[in-house]
CHARMM-style PDB file with segment names, atoms N, HN, CA, C and O in Angstrom:
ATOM      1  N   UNK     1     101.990 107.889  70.507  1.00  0.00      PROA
ATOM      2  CA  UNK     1     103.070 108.856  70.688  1.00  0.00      PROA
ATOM      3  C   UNK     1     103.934 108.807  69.433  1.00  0.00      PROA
ATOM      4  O   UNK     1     104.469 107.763  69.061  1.00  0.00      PROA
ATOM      5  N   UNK     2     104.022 109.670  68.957  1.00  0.00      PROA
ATOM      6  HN  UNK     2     103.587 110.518  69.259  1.00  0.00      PROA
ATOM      7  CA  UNK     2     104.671 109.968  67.636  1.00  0.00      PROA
ATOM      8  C   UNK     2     106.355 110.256  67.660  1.00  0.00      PROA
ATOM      9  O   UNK     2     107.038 110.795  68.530  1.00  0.00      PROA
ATOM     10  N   UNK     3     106.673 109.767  66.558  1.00  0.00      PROA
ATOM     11  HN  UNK     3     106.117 109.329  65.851  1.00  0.00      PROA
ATOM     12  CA  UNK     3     108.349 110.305  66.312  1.00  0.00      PROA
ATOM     13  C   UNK     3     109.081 111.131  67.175  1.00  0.00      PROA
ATOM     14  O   UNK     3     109.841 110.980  68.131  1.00  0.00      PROA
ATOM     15  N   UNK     4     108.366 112.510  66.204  1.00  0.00      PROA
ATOM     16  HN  UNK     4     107.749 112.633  65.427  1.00  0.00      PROA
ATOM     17  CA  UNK     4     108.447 113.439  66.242  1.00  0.00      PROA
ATOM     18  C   UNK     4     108.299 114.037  68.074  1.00  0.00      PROA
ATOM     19  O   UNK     4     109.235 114.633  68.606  1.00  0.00      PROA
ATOM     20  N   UNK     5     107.297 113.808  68.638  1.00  0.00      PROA
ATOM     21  HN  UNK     5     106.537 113.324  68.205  1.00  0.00      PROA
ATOM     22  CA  UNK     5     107.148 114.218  69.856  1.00  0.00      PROA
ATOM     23  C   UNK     5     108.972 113.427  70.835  1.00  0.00      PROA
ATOM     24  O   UNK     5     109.819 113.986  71.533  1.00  0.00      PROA
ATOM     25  N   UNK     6     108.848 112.285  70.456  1.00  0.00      PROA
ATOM     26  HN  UNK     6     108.160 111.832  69.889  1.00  0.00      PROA
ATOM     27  CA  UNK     6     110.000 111.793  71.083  1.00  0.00      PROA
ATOM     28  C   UNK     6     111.327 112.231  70.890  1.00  0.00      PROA
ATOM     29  O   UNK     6     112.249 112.062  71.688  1.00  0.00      PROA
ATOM     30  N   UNK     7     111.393 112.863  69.674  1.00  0.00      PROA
ATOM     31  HN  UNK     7     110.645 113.000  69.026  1.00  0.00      PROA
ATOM     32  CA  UNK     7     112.559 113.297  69.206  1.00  0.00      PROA
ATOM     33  C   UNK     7     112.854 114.657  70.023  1.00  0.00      PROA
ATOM     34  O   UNK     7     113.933 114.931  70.549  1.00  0.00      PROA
ATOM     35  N   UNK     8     111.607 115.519  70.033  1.00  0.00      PROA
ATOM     36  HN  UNK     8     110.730 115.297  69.606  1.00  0.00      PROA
ATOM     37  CA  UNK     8     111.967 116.522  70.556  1.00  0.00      PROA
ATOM     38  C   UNK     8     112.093 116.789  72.130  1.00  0.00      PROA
ATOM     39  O   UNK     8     112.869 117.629  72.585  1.00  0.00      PROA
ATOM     40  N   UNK     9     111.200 115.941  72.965  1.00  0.00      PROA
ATOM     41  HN  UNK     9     110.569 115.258  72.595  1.00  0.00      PROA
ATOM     42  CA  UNK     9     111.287 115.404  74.222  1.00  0.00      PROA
ATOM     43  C   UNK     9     113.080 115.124  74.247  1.00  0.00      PROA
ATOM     44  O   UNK     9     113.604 115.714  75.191  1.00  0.00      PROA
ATOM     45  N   UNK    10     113.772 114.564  73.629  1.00  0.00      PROA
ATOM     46  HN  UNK    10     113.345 114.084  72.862  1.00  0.00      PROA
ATOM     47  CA  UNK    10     114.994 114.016  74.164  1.00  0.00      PROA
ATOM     48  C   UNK    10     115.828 115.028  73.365  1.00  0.00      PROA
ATOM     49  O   UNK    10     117.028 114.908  73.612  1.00  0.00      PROA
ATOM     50  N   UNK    11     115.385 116.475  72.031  1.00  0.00      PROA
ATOM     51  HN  UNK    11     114.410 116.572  71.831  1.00  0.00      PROA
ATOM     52  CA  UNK    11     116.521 117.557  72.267  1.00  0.00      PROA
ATOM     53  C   UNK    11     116.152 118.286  73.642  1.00  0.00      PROA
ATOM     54  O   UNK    11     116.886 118.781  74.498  1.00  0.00      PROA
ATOM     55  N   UNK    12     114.953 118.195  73.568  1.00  0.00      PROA
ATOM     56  HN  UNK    12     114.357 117.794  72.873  1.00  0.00      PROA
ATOM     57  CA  UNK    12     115.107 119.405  75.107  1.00  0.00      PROA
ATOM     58  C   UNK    12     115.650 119.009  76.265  1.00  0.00      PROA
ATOM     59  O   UNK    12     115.755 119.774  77.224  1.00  0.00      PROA
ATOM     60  N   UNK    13     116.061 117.720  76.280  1.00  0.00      PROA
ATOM     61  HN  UNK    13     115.976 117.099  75.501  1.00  0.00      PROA
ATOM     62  CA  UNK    13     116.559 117.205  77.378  1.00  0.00      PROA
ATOM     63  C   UNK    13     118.087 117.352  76.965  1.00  0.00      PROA
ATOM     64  O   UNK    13     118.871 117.581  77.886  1.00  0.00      PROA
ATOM     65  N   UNK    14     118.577 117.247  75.709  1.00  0.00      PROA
ATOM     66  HN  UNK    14     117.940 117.062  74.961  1.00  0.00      PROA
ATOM     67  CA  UNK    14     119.846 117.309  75.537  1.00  0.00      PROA
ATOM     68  C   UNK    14     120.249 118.835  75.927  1.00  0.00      PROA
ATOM     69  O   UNK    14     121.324 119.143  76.443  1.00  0.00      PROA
ATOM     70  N   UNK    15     119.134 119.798  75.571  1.00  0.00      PROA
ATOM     71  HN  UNK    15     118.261 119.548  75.151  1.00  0.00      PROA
ATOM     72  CA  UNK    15     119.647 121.289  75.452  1.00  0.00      PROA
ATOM     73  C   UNK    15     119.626 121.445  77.023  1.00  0.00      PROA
ATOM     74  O   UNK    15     120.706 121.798  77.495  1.00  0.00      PROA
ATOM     75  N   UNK    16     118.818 121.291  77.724  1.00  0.00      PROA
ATOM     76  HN  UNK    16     117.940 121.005  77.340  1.00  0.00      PROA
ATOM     77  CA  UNK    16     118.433 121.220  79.363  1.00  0.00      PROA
ATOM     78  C   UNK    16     120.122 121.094  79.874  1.00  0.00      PROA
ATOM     79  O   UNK    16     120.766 121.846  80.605  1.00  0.00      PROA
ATOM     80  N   UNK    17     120.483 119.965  79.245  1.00  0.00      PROA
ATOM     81  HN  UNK    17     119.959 119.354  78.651  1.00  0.00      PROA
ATOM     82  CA  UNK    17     121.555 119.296  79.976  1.00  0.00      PROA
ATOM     83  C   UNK    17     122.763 119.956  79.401  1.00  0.00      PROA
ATOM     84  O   UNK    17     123.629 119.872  80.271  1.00  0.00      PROA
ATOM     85  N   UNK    18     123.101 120.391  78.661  1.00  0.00      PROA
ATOM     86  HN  UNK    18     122.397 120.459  77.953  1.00  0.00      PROA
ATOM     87  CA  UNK    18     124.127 121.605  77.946  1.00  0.00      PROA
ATOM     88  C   UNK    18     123.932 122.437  78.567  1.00  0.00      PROA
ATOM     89  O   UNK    18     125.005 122.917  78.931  1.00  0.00      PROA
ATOM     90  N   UNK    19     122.605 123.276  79.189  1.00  0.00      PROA
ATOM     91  HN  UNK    19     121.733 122.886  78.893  1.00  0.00      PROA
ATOM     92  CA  UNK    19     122.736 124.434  79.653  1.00  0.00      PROA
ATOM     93  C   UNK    19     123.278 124.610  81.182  1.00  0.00      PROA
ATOM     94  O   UNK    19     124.069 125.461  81.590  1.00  0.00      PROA
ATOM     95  N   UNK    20     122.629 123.565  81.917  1.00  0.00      PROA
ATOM     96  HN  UNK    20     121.987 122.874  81.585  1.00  0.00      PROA
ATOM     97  CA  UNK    20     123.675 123.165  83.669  1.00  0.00      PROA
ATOM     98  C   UNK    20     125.015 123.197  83.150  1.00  0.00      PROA
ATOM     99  O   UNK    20     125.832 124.086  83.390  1.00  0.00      PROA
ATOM    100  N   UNK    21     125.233 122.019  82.310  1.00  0.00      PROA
ATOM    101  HN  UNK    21     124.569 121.297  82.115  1.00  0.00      PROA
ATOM    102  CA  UNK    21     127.103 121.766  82.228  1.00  0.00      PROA
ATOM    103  C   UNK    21     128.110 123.181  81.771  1.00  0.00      PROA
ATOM    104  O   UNK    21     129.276 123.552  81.904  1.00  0.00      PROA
ATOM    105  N   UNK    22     126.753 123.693  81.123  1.00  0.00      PROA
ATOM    106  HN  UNK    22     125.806 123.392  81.016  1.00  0.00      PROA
ATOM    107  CA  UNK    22     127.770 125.136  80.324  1.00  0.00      PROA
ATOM    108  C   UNK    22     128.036 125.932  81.568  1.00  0.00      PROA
ATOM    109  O   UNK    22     129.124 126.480  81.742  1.00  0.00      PROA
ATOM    110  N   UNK    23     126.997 126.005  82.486  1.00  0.00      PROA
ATOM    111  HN  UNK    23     126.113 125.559  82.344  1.00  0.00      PROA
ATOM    112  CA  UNK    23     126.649 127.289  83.256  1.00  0.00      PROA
ATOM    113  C   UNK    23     127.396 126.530  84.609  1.00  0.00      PROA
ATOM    114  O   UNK    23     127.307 127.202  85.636  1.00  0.00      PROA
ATOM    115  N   UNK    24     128.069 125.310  84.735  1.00  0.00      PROA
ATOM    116  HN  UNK    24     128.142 124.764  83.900  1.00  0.00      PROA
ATOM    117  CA  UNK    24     128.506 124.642  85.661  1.00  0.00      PROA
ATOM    118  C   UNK    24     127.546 124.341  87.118  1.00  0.00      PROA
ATOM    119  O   UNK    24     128.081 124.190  88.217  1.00  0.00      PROA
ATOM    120  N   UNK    25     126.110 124.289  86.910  1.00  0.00      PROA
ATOM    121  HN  UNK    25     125.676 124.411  86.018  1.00  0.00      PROA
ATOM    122  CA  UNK    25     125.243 124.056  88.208  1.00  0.00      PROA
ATOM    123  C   UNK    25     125.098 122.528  87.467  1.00  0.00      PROA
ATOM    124  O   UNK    25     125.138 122.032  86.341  1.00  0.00      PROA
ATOM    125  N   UNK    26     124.848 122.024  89.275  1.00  0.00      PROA
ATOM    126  HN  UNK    26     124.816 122.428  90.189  1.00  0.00      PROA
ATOM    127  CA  UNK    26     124.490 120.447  89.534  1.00  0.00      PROA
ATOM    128  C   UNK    26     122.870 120.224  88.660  1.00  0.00      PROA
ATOM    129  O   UNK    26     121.735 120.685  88.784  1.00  0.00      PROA
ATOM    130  N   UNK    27     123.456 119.399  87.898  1.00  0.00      PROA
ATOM    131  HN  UNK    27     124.378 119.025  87.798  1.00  0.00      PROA
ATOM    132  CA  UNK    27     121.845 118.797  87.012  1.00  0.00      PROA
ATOM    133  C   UNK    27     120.773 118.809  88.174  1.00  0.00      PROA
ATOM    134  O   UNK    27     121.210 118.986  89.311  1.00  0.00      PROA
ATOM    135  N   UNK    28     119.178 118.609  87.972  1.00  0.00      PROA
ATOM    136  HN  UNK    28     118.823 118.465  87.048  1.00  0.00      PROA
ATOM    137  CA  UNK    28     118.365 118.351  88.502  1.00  0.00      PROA
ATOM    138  C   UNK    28     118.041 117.021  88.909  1.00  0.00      PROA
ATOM    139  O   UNK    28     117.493 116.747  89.977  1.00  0.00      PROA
ATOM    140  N   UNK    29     118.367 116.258  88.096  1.00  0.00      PROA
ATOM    141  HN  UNK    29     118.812 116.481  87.228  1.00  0.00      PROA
ATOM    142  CA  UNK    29     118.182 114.876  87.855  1.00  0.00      PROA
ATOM    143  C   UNK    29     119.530 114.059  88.394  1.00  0.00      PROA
ATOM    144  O   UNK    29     120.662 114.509  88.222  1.00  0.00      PROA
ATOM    145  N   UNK    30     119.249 112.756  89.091  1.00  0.00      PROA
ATOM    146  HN  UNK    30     118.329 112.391  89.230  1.00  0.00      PROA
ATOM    147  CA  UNK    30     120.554 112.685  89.964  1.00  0.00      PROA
ATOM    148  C   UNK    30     121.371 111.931  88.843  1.00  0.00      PROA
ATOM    149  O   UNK    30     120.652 111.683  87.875  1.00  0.00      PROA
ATOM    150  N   UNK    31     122.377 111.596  88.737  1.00  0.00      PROA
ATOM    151  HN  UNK    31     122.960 111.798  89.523  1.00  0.00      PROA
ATOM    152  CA  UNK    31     123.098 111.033  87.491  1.00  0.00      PROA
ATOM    153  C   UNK    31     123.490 109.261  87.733  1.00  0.00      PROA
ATOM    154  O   UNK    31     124.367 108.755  87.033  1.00  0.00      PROA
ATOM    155  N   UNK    32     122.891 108.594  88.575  1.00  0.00      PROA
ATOM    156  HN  UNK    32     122.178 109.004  89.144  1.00  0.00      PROA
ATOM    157  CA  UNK    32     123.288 107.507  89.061  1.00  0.00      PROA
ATOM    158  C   UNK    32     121.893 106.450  88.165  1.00  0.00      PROA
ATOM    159  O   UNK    32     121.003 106.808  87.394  1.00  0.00      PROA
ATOM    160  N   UNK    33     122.257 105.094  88.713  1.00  0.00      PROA
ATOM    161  HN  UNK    33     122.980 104.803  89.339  1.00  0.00      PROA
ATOM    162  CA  UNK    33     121.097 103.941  88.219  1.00  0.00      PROA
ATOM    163  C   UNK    33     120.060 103.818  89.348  1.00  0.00      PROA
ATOM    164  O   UNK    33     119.089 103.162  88.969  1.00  0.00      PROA
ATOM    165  N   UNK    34     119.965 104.256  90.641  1.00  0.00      PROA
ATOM    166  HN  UNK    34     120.753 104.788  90.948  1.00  0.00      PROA
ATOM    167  CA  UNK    34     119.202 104.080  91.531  1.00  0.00      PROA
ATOM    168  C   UNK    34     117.984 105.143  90.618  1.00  0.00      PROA
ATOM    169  O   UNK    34     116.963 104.855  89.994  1.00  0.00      PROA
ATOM    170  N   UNK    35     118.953 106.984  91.024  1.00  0.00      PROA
ATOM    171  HN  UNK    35     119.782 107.218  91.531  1.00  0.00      PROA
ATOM    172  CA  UNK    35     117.763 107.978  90.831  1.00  0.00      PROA
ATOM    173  C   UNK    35     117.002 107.674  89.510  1.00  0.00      PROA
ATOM    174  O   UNK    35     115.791 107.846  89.365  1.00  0.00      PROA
ATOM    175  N   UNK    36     117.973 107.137  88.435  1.00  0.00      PROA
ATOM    176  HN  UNK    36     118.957 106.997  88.553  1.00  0.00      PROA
ATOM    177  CA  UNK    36     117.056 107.173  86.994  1.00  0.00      PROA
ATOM    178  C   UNK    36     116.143 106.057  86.591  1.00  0.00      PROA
ATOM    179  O   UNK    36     115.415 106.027  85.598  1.00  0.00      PROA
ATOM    180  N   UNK    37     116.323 104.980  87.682  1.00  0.00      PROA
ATOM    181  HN  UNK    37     116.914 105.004  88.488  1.00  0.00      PROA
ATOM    182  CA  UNK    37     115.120 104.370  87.592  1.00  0.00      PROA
ATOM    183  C   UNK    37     113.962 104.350  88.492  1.00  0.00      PROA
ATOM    184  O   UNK    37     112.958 103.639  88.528  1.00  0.00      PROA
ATOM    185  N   UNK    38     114.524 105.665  89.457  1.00  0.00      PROA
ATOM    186  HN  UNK    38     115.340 106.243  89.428  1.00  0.00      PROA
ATOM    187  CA  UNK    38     113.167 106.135  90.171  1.00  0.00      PROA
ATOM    188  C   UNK    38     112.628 107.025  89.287  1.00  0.00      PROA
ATOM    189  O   UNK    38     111.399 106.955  89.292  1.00  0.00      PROA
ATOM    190  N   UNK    39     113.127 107.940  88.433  1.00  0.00      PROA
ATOM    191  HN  UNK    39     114.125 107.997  88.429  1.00  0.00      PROA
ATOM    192  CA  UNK    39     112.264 108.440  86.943  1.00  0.00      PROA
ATOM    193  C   UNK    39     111.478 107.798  86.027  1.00  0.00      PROA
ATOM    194  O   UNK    39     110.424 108.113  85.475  1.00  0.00      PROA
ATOM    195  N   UNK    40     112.534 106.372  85.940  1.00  0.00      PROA
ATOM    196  HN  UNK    40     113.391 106.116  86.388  1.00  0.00      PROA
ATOM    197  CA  UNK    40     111.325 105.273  85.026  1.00  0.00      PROA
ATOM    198  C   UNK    40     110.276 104.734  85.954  1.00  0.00      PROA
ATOM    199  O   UNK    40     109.223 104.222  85.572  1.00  0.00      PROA
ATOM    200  N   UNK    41     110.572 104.859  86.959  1.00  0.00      PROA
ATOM    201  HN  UNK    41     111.427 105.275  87.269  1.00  0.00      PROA
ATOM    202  CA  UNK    41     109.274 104.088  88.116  1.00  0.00      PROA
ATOM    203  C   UNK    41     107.876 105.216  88.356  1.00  0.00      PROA
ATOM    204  O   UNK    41     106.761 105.076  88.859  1.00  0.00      PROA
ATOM    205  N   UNK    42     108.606 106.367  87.709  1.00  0.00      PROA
ATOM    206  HN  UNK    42     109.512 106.481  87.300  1.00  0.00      PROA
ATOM    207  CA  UNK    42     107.518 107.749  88.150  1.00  0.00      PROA
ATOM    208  C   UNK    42     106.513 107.438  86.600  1.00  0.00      PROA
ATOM    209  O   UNK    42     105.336 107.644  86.303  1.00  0.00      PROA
ATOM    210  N   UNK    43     107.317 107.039  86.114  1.00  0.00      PROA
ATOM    211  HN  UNK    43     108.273 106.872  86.355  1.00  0.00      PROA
ATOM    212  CA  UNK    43     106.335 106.991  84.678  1.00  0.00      PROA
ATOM    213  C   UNK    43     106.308 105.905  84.610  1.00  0.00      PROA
ATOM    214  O   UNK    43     107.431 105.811  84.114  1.00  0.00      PROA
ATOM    215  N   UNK    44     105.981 104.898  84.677  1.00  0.00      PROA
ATOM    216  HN  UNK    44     105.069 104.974  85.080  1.00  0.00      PROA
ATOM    217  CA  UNK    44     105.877 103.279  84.879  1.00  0.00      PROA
ATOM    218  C   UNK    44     104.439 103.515  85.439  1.00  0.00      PROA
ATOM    219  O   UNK    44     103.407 103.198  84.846  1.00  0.00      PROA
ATOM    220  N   UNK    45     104.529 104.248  86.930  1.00  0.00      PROA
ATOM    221  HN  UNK    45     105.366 104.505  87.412  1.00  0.00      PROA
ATOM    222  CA  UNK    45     103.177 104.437  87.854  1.00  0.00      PROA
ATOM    223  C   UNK    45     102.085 105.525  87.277  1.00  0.00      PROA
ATOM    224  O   UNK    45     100.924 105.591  87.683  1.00  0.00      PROA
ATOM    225  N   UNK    46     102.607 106.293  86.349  1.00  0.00      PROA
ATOM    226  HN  UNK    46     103.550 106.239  86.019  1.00  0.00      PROA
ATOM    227  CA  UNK    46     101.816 107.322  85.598  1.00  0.00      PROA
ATOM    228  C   UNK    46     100.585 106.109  84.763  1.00  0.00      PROA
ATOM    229  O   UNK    46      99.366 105.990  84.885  1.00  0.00      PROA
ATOM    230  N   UNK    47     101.370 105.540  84.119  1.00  0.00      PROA
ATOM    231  HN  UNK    47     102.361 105.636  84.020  1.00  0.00      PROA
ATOM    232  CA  UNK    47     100.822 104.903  82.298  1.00  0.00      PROA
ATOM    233  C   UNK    47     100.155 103.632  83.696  1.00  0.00      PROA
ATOM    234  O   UNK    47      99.136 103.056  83.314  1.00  0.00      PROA
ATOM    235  N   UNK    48     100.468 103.360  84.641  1.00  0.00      PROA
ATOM    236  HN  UNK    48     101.295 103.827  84.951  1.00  0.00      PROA
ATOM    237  CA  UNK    48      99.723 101.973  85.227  1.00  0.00      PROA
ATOM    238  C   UNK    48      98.055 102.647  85.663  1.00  0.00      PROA
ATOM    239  O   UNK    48      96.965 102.162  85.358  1.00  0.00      PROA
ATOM    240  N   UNK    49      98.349 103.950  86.493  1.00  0.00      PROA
ATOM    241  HN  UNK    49      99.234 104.344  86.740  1.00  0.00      PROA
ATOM    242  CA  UNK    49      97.055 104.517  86.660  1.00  0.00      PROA
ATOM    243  C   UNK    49      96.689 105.171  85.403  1.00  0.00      PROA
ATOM    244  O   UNK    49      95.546 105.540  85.672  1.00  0.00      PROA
ATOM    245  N   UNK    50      96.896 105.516  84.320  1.00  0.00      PROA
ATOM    246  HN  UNK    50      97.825 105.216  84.101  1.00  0.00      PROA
ATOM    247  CA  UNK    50      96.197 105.912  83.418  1.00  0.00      PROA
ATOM    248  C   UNK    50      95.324 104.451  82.769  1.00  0.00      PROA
ATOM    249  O   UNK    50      94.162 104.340  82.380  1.00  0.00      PROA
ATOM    250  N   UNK    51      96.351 103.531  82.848  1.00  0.00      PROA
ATOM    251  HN  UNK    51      97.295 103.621  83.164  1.00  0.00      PROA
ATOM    252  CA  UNK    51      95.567 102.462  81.845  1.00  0.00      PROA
ATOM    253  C   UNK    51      94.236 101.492  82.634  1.00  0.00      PROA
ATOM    254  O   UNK    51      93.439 100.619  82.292  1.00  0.00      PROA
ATOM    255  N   UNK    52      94.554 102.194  83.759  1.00  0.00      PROA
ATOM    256  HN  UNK    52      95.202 102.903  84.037  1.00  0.00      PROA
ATOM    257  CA  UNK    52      93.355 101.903  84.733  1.00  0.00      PROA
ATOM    258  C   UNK    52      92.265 102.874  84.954  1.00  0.00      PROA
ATOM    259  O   UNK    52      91.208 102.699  85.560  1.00  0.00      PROA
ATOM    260  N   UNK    53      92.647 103.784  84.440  1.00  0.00      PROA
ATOM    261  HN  UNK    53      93.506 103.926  83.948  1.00  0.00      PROA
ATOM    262  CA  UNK    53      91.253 104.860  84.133  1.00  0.00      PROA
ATOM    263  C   UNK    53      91.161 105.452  85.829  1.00  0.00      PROA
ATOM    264  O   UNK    53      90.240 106.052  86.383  1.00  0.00      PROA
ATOM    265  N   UNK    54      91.769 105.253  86.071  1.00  0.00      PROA
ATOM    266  HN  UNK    54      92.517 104.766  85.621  1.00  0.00      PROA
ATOM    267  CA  UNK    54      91.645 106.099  87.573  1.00  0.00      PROA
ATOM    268  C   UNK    54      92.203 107.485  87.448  1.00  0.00      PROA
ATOM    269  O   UNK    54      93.192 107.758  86.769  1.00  0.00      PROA
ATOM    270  N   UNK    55      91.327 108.554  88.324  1.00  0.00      PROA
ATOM    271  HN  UNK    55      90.523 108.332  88.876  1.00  0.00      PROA
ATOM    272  CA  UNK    55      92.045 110.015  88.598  1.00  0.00      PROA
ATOM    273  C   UNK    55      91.122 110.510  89.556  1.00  0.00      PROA
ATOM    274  O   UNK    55      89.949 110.235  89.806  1.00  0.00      PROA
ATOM    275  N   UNK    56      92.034 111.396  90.081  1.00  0.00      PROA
ATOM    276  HN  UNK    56      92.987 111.620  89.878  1.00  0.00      PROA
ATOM    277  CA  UNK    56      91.005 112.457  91.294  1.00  0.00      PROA
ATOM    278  C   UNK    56      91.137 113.850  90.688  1.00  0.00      PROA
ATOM    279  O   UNK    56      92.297 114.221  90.505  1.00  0.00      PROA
ATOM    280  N   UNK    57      90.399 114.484  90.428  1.00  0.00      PROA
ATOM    281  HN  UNK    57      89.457 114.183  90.577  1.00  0.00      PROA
ATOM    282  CA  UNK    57      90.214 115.911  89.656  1.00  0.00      PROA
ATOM    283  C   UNK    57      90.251 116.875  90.856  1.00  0.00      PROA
ATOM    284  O   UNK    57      89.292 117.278  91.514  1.00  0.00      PROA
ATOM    285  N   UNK    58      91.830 117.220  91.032  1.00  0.00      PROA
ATOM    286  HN  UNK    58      92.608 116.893  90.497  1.00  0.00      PROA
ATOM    287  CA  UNK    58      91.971 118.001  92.140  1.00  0.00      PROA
ATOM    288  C   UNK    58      91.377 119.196  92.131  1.00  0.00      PROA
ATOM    289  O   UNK    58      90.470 119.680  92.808  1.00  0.00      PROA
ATOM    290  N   UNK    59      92.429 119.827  90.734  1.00  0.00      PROA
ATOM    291  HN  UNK    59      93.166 119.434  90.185  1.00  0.00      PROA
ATOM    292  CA  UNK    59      91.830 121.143  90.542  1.00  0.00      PROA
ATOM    293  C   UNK    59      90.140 121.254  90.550  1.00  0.00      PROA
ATOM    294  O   UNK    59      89.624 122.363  90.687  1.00  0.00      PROA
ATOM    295  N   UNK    60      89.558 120.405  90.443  1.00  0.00      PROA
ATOM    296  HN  UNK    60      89.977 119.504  90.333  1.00  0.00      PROA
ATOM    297  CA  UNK    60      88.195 120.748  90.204  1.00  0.00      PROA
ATOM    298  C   UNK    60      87.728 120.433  91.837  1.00  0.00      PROA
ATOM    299  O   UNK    60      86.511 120.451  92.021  1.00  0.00      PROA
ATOM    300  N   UNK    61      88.366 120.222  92.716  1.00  0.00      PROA
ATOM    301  HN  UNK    61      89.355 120.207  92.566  1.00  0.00      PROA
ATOM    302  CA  UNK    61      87.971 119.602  93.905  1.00  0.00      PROA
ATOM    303  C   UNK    61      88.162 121.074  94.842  1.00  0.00      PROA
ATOM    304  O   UNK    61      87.416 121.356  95.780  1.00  0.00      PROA
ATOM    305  N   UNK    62      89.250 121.883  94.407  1.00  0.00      PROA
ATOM    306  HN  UNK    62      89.856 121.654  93.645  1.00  0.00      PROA
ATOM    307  CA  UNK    62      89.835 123.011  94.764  1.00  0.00      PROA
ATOM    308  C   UNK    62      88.579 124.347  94.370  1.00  0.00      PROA
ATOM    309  O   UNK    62      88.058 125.160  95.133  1.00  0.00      PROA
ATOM    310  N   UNK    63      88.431 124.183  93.182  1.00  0.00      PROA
ATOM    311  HN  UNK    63      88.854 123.522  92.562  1.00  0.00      PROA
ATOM    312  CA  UNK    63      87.330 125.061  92.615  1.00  0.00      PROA
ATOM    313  C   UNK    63      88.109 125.831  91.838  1.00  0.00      PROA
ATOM    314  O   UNK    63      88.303 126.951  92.309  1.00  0.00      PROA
ATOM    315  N   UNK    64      88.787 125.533  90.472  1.00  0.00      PROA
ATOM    316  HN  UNK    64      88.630 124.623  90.090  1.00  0.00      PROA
ATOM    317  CA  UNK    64      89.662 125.875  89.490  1.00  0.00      PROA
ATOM    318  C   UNK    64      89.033 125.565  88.308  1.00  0.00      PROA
ATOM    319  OT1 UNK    64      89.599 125.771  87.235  1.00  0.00      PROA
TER     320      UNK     64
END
């Protein structure tokens, strides 16, 4: 994962988050330490089954 990808991953999150506060709607994301480390736990469990080579090929199970 490169710089560059990270850099821009965290403006779009900055611009994301300017655009609720400008427009005054409740973020998506809850703003506390519980919800944001149920975000790091969603990707924690992503990279654990990837590095285990496991997947179920839904769409292809669907006929996509």
């Amino acid at each position: 994962m490169g710089f560059k990808l990270i850099a821009l991953g965290l403006l779009t999150g900055l611009l994301t988050g300017a655009f609720f506060a400008l427009f005054d709607v409740p973020i998506p994301a809850p703003p506390e330490l519980p919800g944001l480390m149920g975000i790091v736990g969603i990707y924690l469990g992503y990279k654990a089954v990837e590095a285990a080579d496991l997947s179920v090929p839904v769409l292809d199970s669907l006929g996509f």
